[in-house]
N, C-alpha and C positions, 0 to 999 in steps of 0.2 A: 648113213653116218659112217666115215673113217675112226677108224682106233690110231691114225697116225699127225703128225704135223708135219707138213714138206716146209721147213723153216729153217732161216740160215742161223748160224750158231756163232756168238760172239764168247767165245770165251778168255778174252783181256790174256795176262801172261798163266793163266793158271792151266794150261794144256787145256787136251782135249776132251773137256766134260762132257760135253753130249754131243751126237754123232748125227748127221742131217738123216732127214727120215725116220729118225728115231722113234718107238713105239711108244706112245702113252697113254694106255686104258683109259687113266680117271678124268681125261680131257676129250674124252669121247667129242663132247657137242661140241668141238670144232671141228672144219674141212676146208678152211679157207689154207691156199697155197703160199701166203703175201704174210705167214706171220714170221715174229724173229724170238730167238727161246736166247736166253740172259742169263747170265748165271744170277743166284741171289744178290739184291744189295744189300748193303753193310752202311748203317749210320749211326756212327759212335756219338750222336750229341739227339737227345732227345727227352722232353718231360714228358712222363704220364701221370703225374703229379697225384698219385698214389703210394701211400697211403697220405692223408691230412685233406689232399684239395679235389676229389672226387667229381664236387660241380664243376672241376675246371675238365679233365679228362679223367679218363680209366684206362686200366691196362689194358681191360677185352676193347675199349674204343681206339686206343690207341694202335696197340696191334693191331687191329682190323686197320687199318686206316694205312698201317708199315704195308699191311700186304696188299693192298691195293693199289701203293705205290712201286710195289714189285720188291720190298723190302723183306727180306726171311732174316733178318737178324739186328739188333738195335742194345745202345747202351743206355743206360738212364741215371740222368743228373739226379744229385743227393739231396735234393730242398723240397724237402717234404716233410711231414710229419708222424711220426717222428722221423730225423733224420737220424739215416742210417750209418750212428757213428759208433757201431757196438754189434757184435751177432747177432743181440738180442731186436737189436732196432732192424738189422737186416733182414732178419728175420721175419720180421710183420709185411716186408715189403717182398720179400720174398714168398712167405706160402699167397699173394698175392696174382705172382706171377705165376705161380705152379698149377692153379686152380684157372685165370683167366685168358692168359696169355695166350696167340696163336697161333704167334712167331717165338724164334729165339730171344728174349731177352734178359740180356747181363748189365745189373746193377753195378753202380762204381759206388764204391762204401768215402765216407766224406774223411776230410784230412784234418779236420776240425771238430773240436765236440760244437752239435749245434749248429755248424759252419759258423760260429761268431770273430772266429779267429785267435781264441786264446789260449785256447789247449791241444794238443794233438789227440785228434780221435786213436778208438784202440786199430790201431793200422794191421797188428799181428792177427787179431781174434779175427777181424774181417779178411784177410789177402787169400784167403781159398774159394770166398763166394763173389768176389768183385773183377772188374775188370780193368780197377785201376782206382783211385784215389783222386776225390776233383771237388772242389768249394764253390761250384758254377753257381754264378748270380754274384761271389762276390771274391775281390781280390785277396790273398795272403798277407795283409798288410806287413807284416814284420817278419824282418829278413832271418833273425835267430830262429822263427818259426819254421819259417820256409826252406831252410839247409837243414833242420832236425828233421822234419816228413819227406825231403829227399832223400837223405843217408838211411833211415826206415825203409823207404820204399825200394831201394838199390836193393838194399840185403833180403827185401822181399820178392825182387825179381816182380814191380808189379811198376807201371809208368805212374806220373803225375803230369793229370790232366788238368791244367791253369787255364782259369778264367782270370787274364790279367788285366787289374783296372786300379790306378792310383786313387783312392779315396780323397784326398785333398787336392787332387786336380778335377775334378767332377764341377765343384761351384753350382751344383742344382739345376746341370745340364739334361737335357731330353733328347735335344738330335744333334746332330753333325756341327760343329762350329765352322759354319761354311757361308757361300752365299746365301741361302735359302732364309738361313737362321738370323740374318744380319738383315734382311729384308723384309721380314714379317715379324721382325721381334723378338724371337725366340732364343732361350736362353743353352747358351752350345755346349756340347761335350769335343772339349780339345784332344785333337790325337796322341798328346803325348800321356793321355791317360791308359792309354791300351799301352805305346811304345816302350813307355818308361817301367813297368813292372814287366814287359819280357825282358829288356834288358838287363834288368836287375837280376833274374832270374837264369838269367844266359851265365852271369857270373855264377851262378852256383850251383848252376849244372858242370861249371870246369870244376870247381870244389867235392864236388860229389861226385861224379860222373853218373848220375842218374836217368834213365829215360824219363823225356819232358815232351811230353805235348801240349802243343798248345790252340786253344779255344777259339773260334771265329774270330781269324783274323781280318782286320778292317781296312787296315791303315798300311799307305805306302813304305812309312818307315818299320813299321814288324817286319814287311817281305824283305827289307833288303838287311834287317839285323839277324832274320832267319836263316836266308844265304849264307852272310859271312858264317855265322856259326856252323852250319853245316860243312863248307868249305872248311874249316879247323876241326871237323870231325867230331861235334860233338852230337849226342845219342839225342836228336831233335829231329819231332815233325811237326808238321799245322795241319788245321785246317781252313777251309772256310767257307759260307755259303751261298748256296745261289741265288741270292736277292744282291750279295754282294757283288756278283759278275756280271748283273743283266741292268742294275739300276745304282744311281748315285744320288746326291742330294735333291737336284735338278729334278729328279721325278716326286718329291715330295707334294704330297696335300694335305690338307688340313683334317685328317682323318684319321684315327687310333689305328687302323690298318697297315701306314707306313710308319708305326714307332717298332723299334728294336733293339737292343744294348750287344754288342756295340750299335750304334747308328749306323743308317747309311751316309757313307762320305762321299766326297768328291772324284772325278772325272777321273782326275791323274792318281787316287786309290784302287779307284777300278782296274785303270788300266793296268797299274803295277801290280793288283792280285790275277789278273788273265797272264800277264808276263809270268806271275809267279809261277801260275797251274800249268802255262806250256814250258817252263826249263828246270819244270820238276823241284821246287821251291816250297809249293803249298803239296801236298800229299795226297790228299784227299776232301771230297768237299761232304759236312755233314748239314741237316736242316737247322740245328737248332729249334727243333720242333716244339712250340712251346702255346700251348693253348692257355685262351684266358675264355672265363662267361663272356656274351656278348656286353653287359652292361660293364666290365671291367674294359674294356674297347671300344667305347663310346664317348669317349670325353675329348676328341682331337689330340692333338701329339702332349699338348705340357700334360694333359691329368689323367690319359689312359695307360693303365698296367704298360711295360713291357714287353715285347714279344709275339709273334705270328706262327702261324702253324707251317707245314710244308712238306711233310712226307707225303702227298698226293698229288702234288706238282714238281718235284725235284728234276723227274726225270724230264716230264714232259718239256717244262722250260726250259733246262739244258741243253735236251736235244734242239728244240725247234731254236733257241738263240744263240747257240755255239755252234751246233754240229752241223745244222742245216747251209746256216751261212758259208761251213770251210774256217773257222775259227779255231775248233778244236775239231779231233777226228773223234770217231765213235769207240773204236779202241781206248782211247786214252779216256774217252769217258767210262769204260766200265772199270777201268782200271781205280778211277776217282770215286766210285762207287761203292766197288766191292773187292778187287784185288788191294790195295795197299790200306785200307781199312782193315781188315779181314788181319794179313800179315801183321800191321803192326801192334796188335790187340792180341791176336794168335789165337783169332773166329775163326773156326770149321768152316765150311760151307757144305762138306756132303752134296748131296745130289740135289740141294735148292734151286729154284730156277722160278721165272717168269715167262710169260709170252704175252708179246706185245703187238700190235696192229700198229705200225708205224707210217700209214697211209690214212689213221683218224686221224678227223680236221675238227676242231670245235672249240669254245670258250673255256675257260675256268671257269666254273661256278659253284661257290662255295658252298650251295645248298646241299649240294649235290656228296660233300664230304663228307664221310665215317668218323671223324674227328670227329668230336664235340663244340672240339674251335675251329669258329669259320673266318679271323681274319688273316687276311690274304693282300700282299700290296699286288698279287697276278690276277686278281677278278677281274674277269673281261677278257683278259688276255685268249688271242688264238693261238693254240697249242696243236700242234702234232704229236702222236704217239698215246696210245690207249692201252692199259696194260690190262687182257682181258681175261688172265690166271695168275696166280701165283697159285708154286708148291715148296712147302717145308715141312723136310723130315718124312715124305712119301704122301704127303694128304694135301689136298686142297682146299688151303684156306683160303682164296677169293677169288670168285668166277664172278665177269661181268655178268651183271644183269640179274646177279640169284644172290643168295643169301648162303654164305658161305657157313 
């Protein structure tokens, strides 16, 4: 047994964290020459749907499940029970995380009492223990709302994290209003539901000048109303994720596995979120990591929950469907990971780090996740890239093959 990894080191723009040959005791039971050490990733969009929804995940499954995907650091949406629109509510969800957690994670306190949309949560009492302020699952309907929890959040030096989605454009939509939907019957969610509440919201980011982020972007028209914005220089970034850069309508089946909010869209969304992620548009891409029970994903697209899991496949698909092709370079994926996450949230990283075997070959299979939730529109899929440690904070939270 070596005490060392002869492994090359991707450290994106963050200098030079670790140094080739580097020594690392607690990874003793490696001695393969072929591995590559990563700095930590970084994914601001994730449920562990704790406290309230427990059967769906947990924080110890969840983080397990970050660290396996090489993840030492994660944010967590507020639609839980209670939601944490109060200290006291953050509090529940927090000595949560303090007890189970395995990785870093930062709570975003909601902008809303309730997230129902009528009252502003207390933004002041929570902006020391969150990591931003976000109504994820459902849009700010009202604009008076929506400039009052910006002008708060400015003064608090804290971002708003928008899940933007017009309520009266929905019509009792499930997927893409696209081909698929229009050839099986199905009842569509139109883009201008996502387009039209950033837009809205693009105005009152010039009103306030507030940091705005915004939610798994879907739609061709967000990438190019995000540009202009940026180009005028206002305090905007996105994301988005990668179900959206690998898959569009056209890959749908009749199976709870491909439902999602936003949906997956068409051909020419795709293509304009890949335009977006190579000329630096989109920022970074997070999973939306959102587990349901199995029988909550069993009803086909009209009657299954919402939502797929994906911190366990983020990288692997990435890599083997962007980086492998020459689509995107591997730099700019770690950059998408965990450099411009990290920054714009203002995550440490410390000495976190991953190692990965990027000469494994094998399927997705969801049995096989630490998640609780196992759907997946990548099941089956052949992946490269096995990630067969993470460390966060000097300890080893998941070694392949053991029980971290």
């Amino acid at each position: 047994m070596t005490d060392q990894i002869k492994a090359k080191v991707i450290p994106g723009s963050l200098g030079s964290v670790f140094s080739v040959g580097a020594s690392f005791p607690a990874l003793s039971c490696f001695n393969s020459p072929e591995y590559v050490i990563f700095p930590g990733f970084c994914d601001v969009h994730v449920h562990f749907r704790e406290p309230g929804f427990s059967y769906k995940e947990t924080i110890a499954a969840g983080s397990r499940a970050a660290a396996r995907g090489g993840y030492t650091a994660v944010c967590t949406m507020p639609n839980l029970n209670p939601v944490p629109d109060s200290p006291e509510h953050l509090r529940a969800q927090q000595d949560i995380i303090d007890a189970d957690a395995c990785i870093h994670v930062y709570p975003y306190g909601a902008i809303t009492l309730g997230e129902k949309g009528e009252v502003l949560a207390d933004l002041e009492g929570m902006a020391p223990g969150v990591a931003g302020f976000s109504d994820d699952g459902r849009g700010v309907q009202s604009d008076a709302l929506m400039e009052a929890a910006m002008r708060r959040a400015k003064a608090l030096g804290k971002p708003i994290v928008a899940h933007c989605e017009v309520n009266s454009l929905l019509r009792g939509g499930y997927i893409h209003d696209g081909a698929y939907a229009k050839a099986h019957g199905h009842r569509g969610i139109c883009s201008e539901s996502e387009w039209g509440q950033i837009a809205r919201d693009l105005e009152l980011v010039k009103k306030t000048g507030c940091a705005y982020h915004v939610c798994h972007v879907s739609a061709k028209e967000s990438v190019a109303l995000i540009r202009r914005a940026k180009a005028e220089g206002l305090d905007v970034t996105c994301e988005t994720g990668p179900h959206y850069l690998v898959m569009d309508d056209s890959d749908l089946k009749e199976d709870g596995r491909f439902k999602m909010n936003p949906p997956l869209r068409g051909k020419a969304d795709r293509e304009a979120l890949l335009q977006g992620i190579l000329d630096g548009t989109i920022d970074m891409i997070a999973t939306d990591h959102a587990p349901h029970a199995p029988e909550e994903k069993a009803h086909g697209l009209e009657k299954s929950a919402f939502g797929v899991v994906g911190l366990e496949t983020a990288f692997p698909i990435l890599y083997t469907y962007l980086v492998r092709p020459g689509i995107l370079t591997l730099d700019r994926l770690v950059e998408l990971l965990c450099v411009n996450p990290r920054k714009r949230f203002g995550l440490p990283l410390g000495e976190d780090y991953s190692v990965w075997d990027l000469n494994a070959e094998y399927p997705v299979d969801p049995a096989e996740f630490l998640s609780k939730g196992k759907a997946t529109p990548f099941a089956g899929w052949r992946v490269n890239g096995r990630c067969m440690a993470t460390v966060c904070g000097g300890r080893v939270v998941y070694r392949e093959n053991t029980d971290p």
